[in-house]
C-alpha positions in Angstrom: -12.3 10.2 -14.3 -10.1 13.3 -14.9 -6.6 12.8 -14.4 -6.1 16.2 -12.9 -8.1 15.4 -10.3 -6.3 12.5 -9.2 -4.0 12.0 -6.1 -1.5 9.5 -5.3 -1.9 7.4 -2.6 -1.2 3.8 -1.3 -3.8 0.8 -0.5 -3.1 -2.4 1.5 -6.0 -5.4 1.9 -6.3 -7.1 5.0 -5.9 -10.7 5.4 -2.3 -11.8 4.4 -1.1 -14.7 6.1 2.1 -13.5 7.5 5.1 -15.8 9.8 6.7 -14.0 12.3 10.2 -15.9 12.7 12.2 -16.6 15.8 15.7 -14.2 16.2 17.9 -14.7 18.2 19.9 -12.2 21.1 20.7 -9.9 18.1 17.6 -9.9 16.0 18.6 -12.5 13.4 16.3 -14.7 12.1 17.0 -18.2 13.8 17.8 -21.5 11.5 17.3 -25.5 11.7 18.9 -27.3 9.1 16.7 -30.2 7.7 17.8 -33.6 6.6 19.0 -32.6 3.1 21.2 -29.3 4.4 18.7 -27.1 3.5 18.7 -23.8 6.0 14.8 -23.4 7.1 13.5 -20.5 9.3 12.2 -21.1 12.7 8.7 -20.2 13.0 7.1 -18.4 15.7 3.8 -17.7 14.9 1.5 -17.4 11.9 -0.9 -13.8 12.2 -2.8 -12.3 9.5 -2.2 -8.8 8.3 -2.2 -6.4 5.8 -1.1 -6.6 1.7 2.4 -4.9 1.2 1.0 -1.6 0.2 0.6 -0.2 -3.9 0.4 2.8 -5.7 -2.9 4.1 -7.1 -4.2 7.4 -8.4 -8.0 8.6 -7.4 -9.8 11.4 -6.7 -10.5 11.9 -3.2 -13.0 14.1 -1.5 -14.1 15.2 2.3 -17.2 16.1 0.4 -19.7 13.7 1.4 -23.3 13.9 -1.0 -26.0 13.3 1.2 -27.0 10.4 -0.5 -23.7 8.8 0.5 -23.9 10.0 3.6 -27.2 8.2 4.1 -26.6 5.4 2.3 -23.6 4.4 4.9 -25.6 6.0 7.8 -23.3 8.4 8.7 -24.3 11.1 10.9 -21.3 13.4 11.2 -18.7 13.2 8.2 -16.0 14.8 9.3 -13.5 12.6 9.4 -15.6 10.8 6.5 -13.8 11.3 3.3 -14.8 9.4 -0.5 -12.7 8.1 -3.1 -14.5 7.7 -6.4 -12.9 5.4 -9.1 -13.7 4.1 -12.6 -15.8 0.9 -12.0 -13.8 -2.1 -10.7 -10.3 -0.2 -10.9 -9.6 -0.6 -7.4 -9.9 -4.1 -5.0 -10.1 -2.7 -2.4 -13.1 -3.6 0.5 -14.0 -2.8 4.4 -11.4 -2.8 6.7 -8.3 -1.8 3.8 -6.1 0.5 5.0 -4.9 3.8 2.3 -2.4 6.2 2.9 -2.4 9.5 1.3 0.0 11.8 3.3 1.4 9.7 5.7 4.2 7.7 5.2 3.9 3.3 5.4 5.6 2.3 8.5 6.5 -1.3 9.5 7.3 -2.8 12.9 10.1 -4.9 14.2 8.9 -8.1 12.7 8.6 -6.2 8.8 4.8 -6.4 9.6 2.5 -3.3 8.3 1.5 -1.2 11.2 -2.1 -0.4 10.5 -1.7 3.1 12.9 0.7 4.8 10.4 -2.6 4.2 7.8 -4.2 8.2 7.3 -7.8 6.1 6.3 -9.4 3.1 6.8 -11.5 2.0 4.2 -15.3 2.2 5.9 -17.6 1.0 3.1 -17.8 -0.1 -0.4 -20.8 1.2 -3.3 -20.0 -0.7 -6.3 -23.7 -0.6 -7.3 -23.0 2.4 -10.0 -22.7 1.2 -13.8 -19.4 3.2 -14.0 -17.9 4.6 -10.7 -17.2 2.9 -7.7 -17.1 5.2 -4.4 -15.8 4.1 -1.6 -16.3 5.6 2.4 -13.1 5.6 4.5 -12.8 7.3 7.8 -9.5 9.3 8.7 -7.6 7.2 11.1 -7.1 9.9 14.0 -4.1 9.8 16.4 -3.8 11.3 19.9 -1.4 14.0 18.8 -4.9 14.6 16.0 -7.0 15.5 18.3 -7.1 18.9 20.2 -6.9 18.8 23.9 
């Protein structure tokens, strides 16, 4: 792939086990000391998530081919965009979130918040001998759309 043609964004993979810990009045994590002395963080629940976000380089495209296009069954692309990569550079697979222009933001917990995500990842053709392309869907907000 040319490298002038490549933009920096950010990918996160679903599925990270994440604890959510108890705080207490003032937000701080809450404590129980176990047998030995040792200072262990209460757990409130477990919840699965997203992959703390990393930096990659791709070229990206609101181009769709009309093969692609038909091979994901897409009927209007337009908030379809591709990102085509050398073969297995990126891990990425349905459901992953990028972010190209948008900023990561987290919530109170520390937890990813998948909303702040410009694209989620749509589909995955990893059938090409040298590039992989992959479908993802701009993630459109309320203040996106035009009343």
């Amino acid at each position: 792939m040319l490298r002038i043609n490549k933009q920096k964004m950010k990918y996160s993979l679903q599925g990270k086990r994440i604890e959510v810990y108890e705080k207490d009045d003032n937000g701080n994590i809450k404590f129980y000391e176990s047998a030995d002395g040792e200072k262990i963080p209460l757990v409130k629940k477990e919840i699965v998530g997203f992959s703390e976000p990393v930096i990659f380089y791709a070229n990206i495209s609101n181009k769709l081919s009309e093969v692609l296009a038909k091979q994901f069954g897409i009927d209007d692309s337009t908030n379809y965009s591709q990102i085509i990569t050398d073969k297995g550079f990126l891990p990425i697979k349905s459901g992953d979130l990028i972010w190209k222009k948008s900023d990561v933001k987290y919530d109170e917990n520390g937890i990813i918040d998948s909303t702040s995500a410009d694209y989620t990842v749509m589909g995955v053709a990893d059938e090409g001998l040298t590039v992989d392309l992959f479908l993802i869907k701009r993630n459109v907000v309320e203040s996106d759309q035009v009343s």
